[in-house]
C-alpha positions as CSV (number, residue, x, y, z in Angstrom):
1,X,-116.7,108.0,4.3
2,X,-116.6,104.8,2.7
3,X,-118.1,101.9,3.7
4,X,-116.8,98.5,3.4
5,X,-118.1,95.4,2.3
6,X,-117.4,92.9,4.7
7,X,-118.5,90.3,2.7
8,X,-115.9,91.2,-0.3
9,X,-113.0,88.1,-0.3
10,X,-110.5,91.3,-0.3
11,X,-111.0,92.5,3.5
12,X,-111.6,89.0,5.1
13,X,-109.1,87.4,6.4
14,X,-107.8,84.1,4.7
15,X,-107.2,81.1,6.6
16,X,-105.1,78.6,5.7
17,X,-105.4,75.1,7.3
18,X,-102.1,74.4,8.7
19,X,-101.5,70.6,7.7
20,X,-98.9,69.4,9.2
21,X,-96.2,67.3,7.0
22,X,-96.7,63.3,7.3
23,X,-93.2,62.6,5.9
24,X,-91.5,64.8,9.0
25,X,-92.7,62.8,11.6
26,X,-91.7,59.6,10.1
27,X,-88.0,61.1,9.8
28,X,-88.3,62.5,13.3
29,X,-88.9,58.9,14.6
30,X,-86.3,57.1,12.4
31,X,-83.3,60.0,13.8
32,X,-84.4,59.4,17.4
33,X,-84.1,55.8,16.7
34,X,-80.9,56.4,15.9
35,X,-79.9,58.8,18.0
36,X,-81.0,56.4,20.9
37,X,-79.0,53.3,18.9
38,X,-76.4,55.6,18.9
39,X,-76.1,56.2,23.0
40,X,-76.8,53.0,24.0
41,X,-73.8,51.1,21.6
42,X,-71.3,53.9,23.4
43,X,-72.8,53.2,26.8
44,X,-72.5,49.2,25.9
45,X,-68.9,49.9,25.1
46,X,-68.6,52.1,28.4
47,X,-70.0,49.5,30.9
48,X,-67.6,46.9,28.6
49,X,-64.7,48.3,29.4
50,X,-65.7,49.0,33.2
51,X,-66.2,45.5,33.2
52,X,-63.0,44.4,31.8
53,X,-61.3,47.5,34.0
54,X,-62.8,45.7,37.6
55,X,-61.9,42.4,36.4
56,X,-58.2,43.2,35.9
57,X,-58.1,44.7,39.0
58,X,-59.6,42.0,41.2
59,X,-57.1,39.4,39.2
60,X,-54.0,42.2,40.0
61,X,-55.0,42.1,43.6
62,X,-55.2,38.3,43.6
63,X,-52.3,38.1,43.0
64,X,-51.0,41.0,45.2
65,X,-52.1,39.3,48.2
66,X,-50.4,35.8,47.7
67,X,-47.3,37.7,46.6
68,X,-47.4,39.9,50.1
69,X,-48.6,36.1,51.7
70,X,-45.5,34.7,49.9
71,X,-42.8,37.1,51.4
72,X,-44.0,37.1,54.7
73,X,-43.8,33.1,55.4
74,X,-40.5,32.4,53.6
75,X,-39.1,35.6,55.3
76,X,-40.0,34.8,58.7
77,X,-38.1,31.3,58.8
78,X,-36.1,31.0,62.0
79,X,-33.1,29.6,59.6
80,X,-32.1,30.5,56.2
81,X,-30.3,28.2,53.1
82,X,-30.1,28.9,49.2
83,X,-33.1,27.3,48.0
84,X,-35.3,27.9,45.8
85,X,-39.4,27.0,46.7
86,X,-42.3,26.7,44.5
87,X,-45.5,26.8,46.6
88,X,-48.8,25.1,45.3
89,X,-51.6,26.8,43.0
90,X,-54.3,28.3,45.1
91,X,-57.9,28.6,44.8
92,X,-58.0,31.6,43.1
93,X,-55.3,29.6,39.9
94,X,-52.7,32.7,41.2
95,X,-49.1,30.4,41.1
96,X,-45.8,31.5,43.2
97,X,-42.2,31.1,43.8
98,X,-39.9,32.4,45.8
99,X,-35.9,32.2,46.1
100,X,-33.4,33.2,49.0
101,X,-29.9,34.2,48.4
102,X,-27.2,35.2,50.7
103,X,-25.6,38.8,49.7
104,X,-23.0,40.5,50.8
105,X,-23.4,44.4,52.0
106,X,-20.0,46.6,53.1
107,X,-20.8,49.8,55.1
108,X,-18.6,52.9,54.3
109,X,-16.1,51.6,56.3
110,X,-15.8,48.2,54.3
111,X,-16.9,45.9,57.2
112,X,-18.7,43.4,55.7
113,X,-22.5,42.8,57.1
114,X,-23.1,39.7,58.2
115,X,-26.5,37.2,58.1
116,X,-28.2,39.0,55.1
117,X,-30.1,37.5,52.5
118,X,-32.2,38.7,49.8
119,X,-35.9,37.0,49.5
120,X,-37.4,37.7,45.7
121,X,-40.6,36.0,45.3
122,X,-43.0,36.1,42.1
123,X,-46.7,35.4,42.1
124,X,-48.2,35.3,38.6
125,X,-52.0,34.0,37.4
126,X,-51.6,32.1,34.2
127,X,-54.9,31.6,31.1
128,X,-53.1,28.4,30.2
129,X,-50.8,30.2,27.2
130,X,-48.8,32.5,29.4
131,X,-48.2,34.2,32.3
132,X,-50.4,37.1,32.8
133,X,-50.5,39.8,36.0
134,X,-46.8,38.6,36.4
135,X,-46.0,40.9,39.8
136,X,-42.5,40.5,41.7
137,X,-41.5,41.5,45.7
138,X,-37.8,41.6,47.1
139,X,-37.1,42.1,50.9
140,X,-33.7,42.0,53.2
141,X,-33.6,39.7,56.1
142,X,-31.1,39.5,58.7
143,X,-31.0,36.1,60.2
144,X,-28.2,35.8,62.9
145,X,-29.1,32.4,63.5
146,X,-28.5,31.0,59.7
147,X,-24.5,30.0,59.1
148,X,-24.2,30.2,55.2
């Protein structure tokens, strides 16, 4: 039986200090920096663009609503004539026109329809250089009661 020296450097353990690396932790912060920078520029873009998405919808809808607003007064007129009628700016900037034409409809049988007009309107919401959101509405009307 031998007997062992537990004293000899050869049967005791070695420990090593673990030291941890100073340069890694200064490389960890500097990519979560920019893994962070990198999230929030696409989530800037993201909210951006939801911005610019709502806006153009609200301005489409503007416009929408005098255009519907637009139909329904000049196609309710007790009396219809060929005119043409530019209605004033509103509050909202959206501008509109409307124009009223007599047409002429046959049935299968070639009997000519009487009393019907055509109402096309336009609603638009100009920046100052053009016309932008540019949205257009048509409608029949019979109107026994306007002679043409």
């Amino acid at each position: 039986m031998q007997k062992t020296d537990l004293h000899h450097p050869s049967t005791q353990s070695r420990r090593v200090p673990r030291v941890a690396p100073r340069g890694f932790v200064l490389l960890e912060i500097v990519l979560a920096m920019a893994l962070f920078s990198i999230v929030a520029v696409g989530m800037t873009r993201a909210l951006d663009q939801i911005a610019q998405t709502s806006k153009a919808a609200r301005m489409e809808a503007m416009v929408l609503r005098v255009l519907e607003s637009v139909v329904a007064e000049v196609s309710h007129q007790p009396e219809f004539k060929k005119t043409s009628i530019n209605f004033p700016k509103t509050a909202d900037g959206v501008d509109a026109s409307a124009r009223i034409e007599k047409i002429e409809l046959r049935t299968k049988d070639k009997v000519v329809l009487d009393h019907l007009f055509i109402v096309r309107a336009d609603a638009w919401l100009a920046d100052g250089r053009d016309q932008m959101f540019k949205r257009s509405m048509e409608t029949y009307v019979y109107s026994p009661n306007s002679e043409w």
